[in-house]
C-alpha positions in Angstrom: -16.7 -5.2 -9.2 -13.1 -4.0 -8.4 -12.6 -0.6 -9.5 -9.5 1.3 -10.7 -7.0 -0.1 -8.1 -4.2 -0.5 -10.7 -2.4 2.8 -9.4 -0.8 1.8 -6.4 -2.9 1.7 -2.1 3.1 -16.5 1.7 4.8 -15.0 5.3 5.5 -18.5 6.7 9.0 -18.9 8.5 11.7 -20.2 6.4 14.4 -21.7 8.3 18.0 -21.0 6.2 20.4 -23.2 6.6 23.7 -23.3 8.9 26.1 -19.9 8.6 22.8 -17.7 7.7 23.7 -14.7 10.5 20.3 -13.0 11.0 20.1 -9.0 11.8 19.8 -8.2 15.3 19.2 -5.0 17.0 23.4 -4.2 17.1 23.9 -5.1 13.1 21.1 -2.3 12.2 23.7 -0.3 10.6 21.3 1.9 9.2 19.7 3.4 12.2 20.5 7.5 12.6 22.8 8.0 15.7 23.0 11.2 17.8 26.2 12.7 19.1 26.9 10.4 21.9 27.1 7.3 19.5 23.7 6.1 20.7 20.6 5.1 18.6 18.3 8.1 18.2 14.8 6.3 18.5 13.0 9.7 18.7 13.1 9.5 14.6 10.7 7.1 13.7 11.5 7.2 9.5 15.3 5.8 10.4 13.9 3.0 12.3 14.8 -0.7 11.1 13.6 -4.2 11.9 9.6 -4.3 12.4 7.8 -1.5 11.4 4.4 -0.7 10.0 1.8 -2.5 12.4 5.1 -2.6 14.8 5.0 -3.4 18.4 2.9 -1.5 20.9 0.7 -0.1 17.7 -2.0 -2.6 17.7 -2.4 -4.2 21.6 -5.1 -2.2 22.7 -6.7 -1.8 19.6 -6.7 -5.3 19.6 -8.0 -6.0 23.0 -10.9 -3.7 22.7 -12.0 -5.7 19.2 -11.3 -9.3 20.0 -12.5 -9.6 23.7 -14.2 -6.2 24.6 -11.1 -4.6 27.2 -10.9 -1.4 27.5 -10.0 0.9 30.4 -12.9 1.5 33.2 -12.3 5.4 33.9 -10.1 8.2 32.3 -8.6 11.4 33.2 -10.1 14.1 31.5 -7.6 16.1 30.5 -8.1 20.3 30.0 -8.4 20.1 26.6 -11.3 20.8 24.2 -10.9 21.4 20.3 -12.9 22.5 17.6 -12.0 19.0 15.8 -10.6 15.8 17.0 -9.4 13.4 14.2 -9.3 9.9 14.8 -6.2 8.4 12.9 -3.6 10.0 10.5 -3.6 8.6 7.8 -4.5 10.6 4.5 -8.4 10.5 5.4 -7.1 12.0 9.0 -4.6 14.6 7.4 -7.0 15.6 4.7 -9.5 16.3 7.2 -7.5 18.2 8.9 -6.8 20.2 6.3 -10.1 20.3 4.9 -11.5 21.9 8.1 -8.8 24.4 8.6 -9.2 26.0 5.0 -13.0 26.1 5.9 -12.9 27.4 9.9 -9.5 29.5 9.5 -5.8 29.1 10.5 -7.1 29.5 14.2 -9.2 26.4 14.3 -8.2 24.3 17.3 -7.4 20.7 15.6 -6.1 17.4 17.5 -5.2 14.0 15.6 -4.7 11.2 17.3 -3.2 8.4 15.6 -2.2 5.0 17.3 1.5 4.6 15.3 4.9 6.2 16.3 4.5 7.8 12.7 1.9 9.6 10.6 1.0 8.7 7.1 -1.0 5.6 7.7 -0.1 3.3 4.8 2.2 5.9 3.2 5.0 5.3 5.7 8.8 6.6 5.0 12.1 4.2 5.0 15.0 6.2 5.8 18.2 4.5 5.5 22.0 6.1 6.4 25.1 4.3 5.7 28.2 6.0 4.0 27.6 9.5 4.6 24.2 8.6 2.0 20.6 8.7 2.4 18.6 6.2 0.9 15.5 6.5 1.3 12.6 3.9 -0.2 8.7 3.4 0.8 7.0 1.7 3.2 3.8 1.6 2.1 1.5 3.8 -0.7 3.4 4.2 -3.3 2.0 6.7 -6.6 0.0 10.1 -6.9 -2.2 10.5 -10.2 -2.3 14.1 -11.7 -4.2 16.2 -9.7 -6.8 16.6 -12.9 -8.0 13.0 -12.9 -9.0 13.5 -9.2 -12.4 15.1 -8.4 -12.3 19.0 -7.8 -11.9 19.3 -4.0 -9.1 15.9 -4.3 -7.4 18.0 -6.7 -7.5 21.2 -5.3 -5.9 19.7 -2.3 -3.1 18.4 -4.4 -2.5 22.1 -6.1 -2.0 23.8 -2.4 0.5 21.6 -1.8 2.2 22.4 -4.5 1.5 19.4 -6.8 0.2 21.2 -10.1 0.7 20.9 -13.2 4.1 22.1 -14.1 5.3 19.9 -10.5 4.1 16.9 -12.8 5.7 17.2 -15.6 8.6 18.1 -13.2 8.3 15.1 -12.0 8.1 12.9 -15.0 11.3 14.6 -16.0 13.2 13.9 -12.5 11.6 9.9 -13.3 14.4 7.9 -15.6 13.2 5.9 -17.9 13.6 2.2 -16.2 11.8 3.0 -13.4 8.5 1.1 -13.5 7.3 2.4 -10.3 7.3 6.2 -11.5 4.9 4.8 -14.5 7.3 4.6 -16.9 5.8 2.0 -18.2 8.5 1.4 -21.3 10.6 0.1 -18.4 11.9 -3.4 -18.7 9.9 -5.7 -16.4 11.4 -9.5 -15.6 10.2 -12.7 -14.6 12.3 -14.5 -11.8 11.6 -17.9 -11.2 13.6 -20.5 -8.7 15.4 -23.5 -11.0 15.1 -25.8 -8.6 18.9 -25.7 -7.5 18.8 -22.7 -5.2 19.1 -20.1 -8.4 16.4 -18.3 -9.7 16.1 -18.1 -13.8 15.5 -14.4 -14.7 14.3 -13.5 -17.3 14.6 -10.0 -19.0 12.8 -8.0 -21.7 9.0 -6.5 -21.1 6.6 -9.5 -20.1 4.0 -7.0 -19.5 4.1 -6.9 -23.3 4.8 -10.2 -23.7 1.8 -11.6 -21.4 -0.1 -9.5 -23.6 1.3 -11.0 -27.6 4.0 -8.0 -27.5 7.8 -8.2 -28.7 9.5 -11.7 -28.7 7.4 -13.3 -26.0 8.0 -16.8 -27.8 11.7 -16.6 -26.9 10.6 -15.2 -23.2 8.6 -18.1 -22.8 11.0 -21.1 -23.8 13.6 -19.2 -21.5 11.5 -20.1 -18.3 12.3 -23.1 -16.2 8.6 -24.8 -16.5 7.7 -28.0 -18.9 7.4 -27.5 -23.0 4.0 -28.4 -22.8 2.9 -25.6 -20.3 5.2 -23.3 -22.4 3.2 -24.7 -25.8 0.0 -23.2 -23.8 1.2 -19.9 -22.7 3.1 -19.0 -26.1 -0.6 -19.5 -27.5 -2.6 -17.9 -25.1 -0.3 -14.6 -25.5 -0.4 -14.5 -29.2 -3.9 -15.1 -29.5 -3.3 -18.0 -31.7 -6.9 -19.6 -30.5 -10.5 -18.4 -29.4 -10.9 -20.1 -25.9 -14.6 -19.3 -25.9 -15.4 -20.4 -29.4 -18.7 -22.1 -29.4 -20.3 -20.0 -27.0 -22.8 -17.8 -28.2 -22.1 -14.0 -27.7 -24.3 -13.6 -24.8 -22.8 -16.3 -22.7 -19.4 -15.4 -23.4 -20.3 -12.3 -22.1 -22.0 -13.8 -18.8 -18.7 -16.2 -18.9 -16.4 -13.7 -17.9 -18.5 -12.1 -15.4 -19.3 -15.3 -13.7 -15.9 -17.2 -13.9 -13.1 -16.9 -12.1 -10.2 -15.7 -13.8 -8.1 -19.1 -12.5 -10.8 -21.4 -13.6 -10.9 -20.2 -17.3 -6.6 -20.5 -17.1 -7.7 -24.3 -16.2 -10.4 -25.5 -18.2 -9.9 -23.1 -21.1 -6.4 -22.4 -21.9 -5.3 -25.9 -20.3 -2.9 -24.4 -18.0 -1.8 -26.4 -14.5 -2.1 -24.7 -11.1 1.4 -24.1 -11.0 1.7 -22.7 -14.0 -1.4 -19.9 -13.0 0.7 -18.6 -10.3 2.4 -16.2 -12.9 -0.5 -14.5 -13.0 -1.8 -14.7 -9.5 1.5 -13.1 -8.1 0.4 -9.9 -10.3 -3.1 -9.8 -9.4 -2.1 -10.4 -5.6 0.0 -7.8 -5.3 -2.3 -5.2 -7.0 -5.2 -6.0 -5.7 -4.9 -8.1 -3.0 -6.3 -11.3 -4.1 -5.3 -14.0 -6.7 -7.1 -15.2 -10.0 -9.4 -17.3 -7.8 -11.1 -14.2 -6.7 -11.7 -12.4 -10.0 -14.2 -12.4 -12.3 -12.4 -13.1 -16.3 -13.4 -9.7 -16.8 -12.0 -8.5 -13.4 -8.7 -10.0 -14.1 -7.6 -9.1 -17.3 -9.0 -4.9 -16.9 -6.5 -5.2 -14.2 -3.6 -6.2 -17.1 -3.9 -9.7 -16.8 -3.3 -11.6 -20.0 -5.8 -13.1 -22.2 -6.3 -9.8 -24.3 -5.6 -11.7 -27.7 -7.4 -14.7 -26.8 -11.2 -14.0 -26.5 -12.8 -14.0 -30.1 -14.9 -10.9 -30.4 -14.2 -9.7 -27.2 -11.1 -8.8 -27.9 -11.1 -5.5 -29.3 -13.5 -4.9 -26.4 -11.1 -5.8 -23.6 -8.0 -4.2 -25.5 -9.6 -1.3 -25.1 -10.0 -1.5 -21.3 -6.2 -2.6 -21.0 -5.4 0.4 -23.0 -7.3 2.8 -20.8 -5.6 1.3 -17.6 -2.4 1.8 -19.2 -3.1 5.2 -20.7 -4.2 6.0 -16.7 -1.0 4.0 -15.1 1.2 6.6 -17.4 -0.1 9.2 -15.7 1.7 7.9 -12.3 3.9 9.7 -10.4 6.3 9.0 -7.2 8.2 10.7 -4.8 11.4 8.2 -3.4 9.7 8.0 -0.3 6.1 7.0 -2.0 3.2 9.3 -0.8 4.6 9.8 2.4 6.6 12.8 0.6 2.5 13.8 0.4 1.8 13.2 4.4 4.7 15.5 5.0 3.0 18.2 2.8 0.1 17.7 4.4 1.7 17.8 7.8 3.9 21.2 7.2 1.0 22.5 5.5 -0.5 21.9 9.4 2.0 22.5 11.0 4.5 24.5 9.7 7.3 24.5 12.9 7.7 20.7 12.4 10.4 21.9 9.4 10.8 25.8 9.7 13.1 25.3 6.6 11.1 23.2 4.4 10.4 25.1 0.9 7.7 22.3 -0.2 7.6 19.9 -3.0 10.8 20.7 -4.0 13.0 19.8 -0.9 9.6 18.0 0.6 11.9 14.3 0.5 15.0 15.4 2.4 13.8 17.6 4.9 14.3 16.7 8.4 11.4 17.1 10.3 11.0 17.7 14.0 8.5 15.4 15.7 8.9 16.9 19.1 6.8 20.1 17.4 4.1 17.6 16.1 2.2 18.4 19.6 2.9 21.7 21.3 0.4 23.3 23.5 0.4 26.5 21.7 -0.2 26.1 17.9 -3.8 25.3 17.2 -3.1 22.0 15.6 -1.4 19.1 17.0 -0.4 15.9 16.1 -0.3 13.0 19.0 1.3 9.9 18.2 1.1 7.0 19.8 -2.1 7.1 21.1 -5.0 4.6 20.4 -8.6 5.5 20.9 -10.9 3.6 22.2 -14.2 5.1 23.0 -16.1 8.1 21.0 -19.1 9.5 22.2 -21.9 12.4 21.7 -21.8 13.6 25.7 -24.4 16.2 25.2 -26.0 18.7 22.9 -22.4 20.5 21.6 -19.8 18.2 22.7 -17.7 14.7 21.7 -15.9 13.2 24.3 -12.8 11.0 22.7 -11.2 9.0 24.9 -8.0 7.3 24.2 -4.9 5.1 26.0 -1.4 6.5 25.5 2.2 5.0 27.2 -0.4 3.0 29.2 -2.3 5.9 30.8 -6.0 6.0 29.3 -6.8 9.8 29.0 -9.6 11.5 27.3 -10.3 15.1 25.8 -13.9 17.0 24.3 -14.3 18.3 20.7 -16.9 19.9 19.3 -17.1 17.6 16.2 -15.1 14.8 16.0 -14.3 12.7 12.3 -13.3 8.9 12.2 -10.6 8.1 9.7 -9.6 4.8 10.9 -10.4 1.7 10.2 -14.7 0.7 9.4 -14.3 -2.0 11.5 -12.7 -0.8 14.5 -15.7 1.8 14.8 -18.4 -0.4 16.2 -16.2 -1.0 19.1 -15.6 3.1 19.3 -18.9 3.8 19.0 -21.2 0.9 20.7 -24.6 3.2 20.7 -24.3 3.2 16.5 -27.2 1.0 15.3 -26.9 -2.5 14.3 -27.6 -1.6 10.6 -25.0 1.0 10.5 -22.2 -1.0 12.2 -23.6 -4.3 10.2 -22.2 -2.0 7.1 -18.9 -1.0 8.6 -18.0 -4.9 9.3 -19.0 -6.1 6.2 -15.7 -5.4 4.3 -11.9 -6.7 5.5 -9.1 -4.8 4.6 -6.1 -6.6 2.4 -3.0 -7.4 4.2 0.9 -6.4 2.3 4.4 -6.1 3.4 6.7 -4.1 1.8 10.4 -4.9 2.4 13.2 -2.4 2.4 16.7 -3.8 2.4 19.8 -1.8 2.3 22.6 -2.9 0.4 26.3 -1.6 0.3 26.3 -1.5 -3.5 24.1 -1.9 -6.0 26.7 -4.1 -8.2 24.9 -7.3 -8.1 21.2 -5.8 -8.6 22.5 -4.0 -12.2 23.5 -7.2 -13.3 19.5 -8.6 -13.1 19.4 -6.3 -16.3 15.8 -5.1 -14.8 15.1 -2.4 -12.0 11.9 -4.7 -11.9 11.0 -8.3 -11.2 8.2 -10.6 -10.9 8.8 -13.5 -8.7 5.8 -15.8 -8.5 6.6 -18.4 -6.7 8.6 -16.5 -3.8 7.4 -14.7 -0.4 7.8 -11.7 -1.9 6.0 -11.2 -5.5 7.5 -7.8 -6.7 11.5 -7.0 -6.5 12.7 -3.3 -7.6 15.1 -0.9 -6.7 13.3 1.6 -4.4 12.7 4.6 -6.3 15.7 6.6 -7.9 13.8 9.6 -8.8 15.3 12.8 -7.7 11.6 14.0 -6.6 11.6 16.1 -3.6 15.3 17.4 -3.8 16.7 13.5 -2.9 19.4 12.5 -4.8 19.1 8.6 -5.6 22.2 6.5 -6.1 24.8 8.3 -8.4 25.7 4.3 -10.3 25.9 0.6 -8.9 28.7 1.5 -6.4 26.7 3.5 -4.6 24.8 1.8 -1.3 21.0 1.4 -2.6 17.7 -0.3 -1.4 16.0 -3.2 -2.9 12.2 -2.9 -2.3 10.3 -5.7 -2.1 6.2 -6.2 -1.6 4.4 -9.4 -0.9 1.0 -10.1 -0.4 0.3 -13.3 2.1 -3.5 -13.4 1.0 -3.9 -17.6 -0.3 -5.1 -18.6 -3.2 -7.9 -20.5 -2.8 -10.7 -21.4 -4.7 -13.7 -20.4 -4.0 -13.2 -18.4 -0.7 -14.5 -15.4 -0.4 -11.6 -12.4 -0.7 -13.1 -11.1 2.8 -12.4 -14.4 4.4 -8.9 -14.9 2.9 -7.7 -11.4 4.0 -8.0 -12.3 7.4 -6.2 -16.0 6.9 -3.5 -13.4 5.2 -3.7 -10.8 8.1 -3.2 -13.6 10.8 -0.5 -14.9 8.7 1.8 -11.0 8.9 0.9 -11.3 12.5 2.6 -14.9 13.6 5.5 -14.5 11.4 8.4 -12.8 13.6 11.1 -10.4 11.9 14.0 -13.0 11.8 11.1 -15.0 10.0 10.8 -12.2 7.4 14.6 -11.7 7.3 15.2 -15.2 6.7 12.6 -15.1 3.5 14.8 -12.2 2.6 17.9 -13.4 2.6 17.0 -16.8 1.2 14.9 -14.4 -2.1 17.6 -12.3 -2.7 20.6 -14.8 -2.8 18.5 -17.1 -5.3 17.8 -13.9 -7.1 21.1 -12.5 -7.2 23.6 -14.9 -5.9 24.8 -15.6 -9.3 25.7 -12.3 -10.5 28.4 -11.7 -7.0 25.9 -11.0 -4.1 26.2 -12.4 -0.6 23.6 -11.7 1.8 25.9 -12.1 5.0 28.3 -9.5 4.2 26.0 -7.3 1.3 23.2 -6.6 3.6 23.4 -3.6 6.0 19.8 -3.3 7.3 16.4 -4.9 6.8 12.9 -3.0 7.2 9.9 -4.4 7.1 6.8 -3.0 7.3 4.1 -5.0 7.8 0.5 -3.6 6.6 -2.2 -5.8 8.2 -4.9 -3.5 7.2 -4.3 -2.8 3.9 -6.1 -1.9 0.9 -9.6 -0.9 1.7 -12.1 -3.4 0.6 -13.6 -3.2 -3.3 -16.4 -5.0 -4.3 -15.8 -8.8 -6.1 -18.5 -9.8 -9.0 -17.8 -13.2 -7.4 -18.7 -12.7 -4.4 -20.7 -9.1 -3.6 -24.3 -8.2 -4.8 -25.0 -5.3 -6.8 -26.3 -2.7 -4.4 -29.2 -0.1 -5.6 -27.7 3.0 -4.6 -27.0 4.3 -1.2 -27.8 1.1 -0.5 -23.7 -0.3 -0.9 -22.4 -1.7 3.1 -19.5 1.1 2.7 -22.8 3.6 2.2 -25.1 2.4 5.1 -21.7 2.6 7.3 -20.6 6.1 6.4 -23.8 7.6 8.0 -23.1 11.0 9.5 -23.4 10.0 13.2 -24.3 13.3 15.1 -21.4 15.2 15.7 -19.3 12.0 14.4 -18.7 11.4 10.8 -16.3 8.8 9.1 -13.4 9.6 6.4 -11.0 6.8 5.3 -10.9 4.7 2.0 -13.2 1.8 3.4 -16.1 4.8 3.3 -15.8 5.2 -0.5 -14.5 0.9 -0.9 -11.8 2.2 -3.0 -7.9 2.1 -1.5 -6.7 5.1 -3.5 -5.5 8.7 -2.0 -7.9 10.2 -3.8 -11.0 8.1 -2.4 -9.2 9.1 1.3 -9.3 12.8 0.0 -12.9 12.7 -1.3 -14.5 11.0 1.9 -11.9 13.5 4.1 -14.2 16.4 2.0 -17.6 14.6 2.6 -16.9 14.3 6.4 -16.0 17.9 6.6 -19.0 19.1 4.9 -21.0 16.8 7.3 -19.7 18.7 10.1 -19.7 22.1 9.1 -22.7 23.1 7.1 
């Protein structure tokens, strides 16, 4: 079954036609420069074009998983630690931290990560144009309140300042339209193409409408899709029919566990396939897999609609929208997502990488020094760009972690050593594992996502969609917003719509197919980010944006001053389908049988707990730690 994934964490070319003048390197306008006029590349949140899984990230992770390369020999550098972390992410930063608290400030601590940035997932977007910062997310998005976390998950959150009375700071730095900062009141739209190269938008709440709420009758009938299909939807909202009447209570009960969520759109509410994509661009996006690949049940305790529509049941699964709602409430973001919480995490470490950084409260505009991410003499460093490749017990008190970095392939000793990277990488790290255990770590695929920062000289044209949030179904890119305009952190967010902003966009290229396996169509999706080139994302972009906005004044050639996109490849960590995973006695769950302590190895990341939230990173960051250490 999924779990509570509602908190967060098609990428074909599309050729534009003539005129269409696509970003190069030069037109980046929203790079940071240095003194002497040049680029400074040393700055990795600034960076534009292809980021995430960008260039030089992935090659040798790559080779050693898909044909079995890796380097024959490697210099042993003079190096030994207490802890070597593998990857840092939140897992790998938690960790860190984790061990530190319990070994002292002394502890010698190395993470190694393979990106030009830490975070993982919770990557930074920081744009510069008009003596302004605009800064957006690149990946993980929302932090809960630190009480709805387990003890050690929320105890971590209180050190770094994120308490109570930080919340409720928070919630009062959040305005109210901001969707994304779980203000859930927020007006959400609908945004579909008319056929003409416009899209038809469509204002008002259709989270409440989807679910019988406010004037969703009018909502519908504004949509550019047949009367018939509208007839269908305006009743399945309202809840104007039973679509299991005449099945007895018990198989309407196994119905909804055994159907997908797309089939009973179909045969039960009479909707076409075209029609279902409404919903599928929602489920896609928030959990990383379309209507095909839930369960009835599945779908709709995710907020899909069909609440009013299922006889008895309804009460019952009213109940479970309420609760995710009640939960989503509770969200909070910084305007850089939970990479605000990486940086925590990473002055918390080390505290020379901002010497003037206060904490939460200026956490989102200070600048932070990367150079002082790996010195020699503070006991925990940070060293980026560096892939591992090989892990191994090399004798009674030792690990010996060996590793490829600008080409050279190097290797140092720990005395315990904690994997928070990806499950399925790890049988290639660690060959000597037994079949069962790395038969568990392969068994789940992470979901692939890009999310889409594009920097615009004004906001002018956005104000007039009417929503600081859109659905669009049918497009690349299913969610539209304006990147976060809280004042979180000590950022100040565009002042009104003359003010340069960022649209943020996310898009899931996960098909929807019947029948498939979500495990299989991740990887169809992840191969998809892969083959699709920037000026292939930029020309999706462009050609969204100007149907979405063309009609209130924007212009994509002269509005747009830079283009991020970060592609996430490995994405959410893999939860459990009732259409497709058995129910495990416990301890008995793949995710379980692969999180083994391994000797002086143990494994901390999302995929170890099959849940893609921060707080499943923190928990299994905790377990690895204890594994180690007592």
């Amino acid at each position: 079954m999924i779990q509570n994934i509602t908190r967060r964490d098609f990428l074909n070319g599309v050729a534009l036609g003539t005129g269409v003048g696509l970003l190069t390197p030069t037109r980046l306008m929203a790079l940071e420069y240095s003194g002497d006029g040049k680029v400074n590349t040393s700055y990795p949140p600034t960076l534009t074009g292809m980021r995430g899984s960008h260039d030089g990230s992935y090659e040798v992770a790559h080779a050693l998983a898909w044909e079995g390369k890796k380097p024959a020999s490697y210099a042993a550098l003079d190096e030994h630690y207490d802890l070597v972390v593998v990857g840092a992410g939140m897992s790998g930063l938690a960790a860190a931290y984790y061990y530190r608290k319990k070994k002292g400030p002394d502890a010698r601590i190395l993470i190694l990560d393979n990106h030009d940035d830490f975070g993982g997932h919770a990557k930074r977007n920081e744009f510069h144009f008009e003596d302004r910062m605009v800064l957006s997310l690149g990946g993980a998005q929302n932090l809960d309140h630190p009480s709805n976390y387990s003890d050690n998950a929320g105890m971590l959150m209180v050190d770094l300042g994120i308490d109570d009375a930080a919340i409720a700071a928070m919630d009062e730095n959040t305005p109210d339209d901001l969707l994304l900062g779980g203000k859930l009141h927020a007006n959400v739209g609908m945004s579909m193409p008319d056929g003409d190269g416009n899209h038809v938008n469509v204002g008002g709440h259709w989270y409440k409408f989807m679910h019988g709420r406010g004037d969703y009758s009018a909502a519908v009938r504004a949509l550019p899709i047949p009367s018939g299909e509208q007839d269908r939807l305006i009743a399945f909202f309202g809840g104007d029919q039973d679509f299991l009447e005449g099945l007895s209570w018990s198989k309407q009960y196994d119905y909804i566990n055994t159907v997908s969520y797309n089939r009973f759109l179909i045969d039960k509410v009479g909707l076409s396939p075209k029609t279902i994509a409404m919903f599928d661009g929602h489920l896609l996006v928030l959990n990383g897999v379309s209507g095909w690949q839930h369960t009835v049940l599945e779908a709709m305790s995710a907020g899909a609609p069909g609440l009013r529509a299922m006889g008895w049941l309804t009460n019952f699964v009213d109940s479970l929208a309420a609760m995710m709602i009640e939960r989503s409430a509770e969200i909070r973001i910084f305007p850089d997502g939970n990479a605000s919480v990486a940086r925590l995490l990473v002055h918390k470490l080390i505290t020379n990488v901002s010497k003037g950084m206060q904490g939460i409260e200026d956490v989102a505009v200070a600048r932070f020094e990367y150079a002082q991410l790996d010195q020699e003499a503070q006991p925990a460093r940070l060293r980026l760009n560096s892939t591992v490749v090989g892990v191994r017990e090399t004798n009674d008190d030792a690990v010996t972690v060996e590793y490829v970095r600008d080409g050279n392939p190097v290797s140092v000793t720990a005395s315990h050593c904690v994997l928070a990277c990806y499950n399925n990488l790890i049988p290639h790290l660690c060959p000597e594992m037994s079949d069962g255990q790395k038969e568990g770590l392969s068994y789940g695929a992470r979901s692939p996502f890009v999310y889409a920062n594009v920097l615009v000289k004004n906001g002018q044209a956005f104000s007039k969609l009417g929503v600081s949030f859109t659905h669009c179904p049918q497009d690349p890119f299913q969610w539209v917003s304006s990147a976060p305009t809280t004042s979180n952190g000590g950022y100040e967010p565009p002042r009104d719509a003359s003010d340069p902003m960022a649209v943020f966009m996310m898009g899931s290229p996960t098909p929807a197919v019947e029948g498939s396996p979500a495990r299989d169509l991740y990887r169809v999706g992840r191969h998809k980010i892969y083959a699709t080139t920037f000026a292939q994302f930029e020309a999706q972009i462009r050609q969204q944006l100007q149907s979405l906005l063309g009609q209130y004044g924007f212009n994509h050639e002269t509005d747009i001053q830079a283009i991020t996109v970060n592609r996430i490849p490995h994405g959410y960590a893999y939860s459990y389908l009732g259409l497709f995973d058995s129910e495990w006695e416990e301890g008995r769950a793949p995710h379980e049988i692969g999180r083994a302590q391994f000797g002086r190895i143990s494994i901390a990341n999302t995929d170890s707990e099959a849940m893609p939230l921060m707080d499943a990173a923190f928990d299994a960051a905790w377990r690895a730690v204890e594994e180690q250490t007592t």
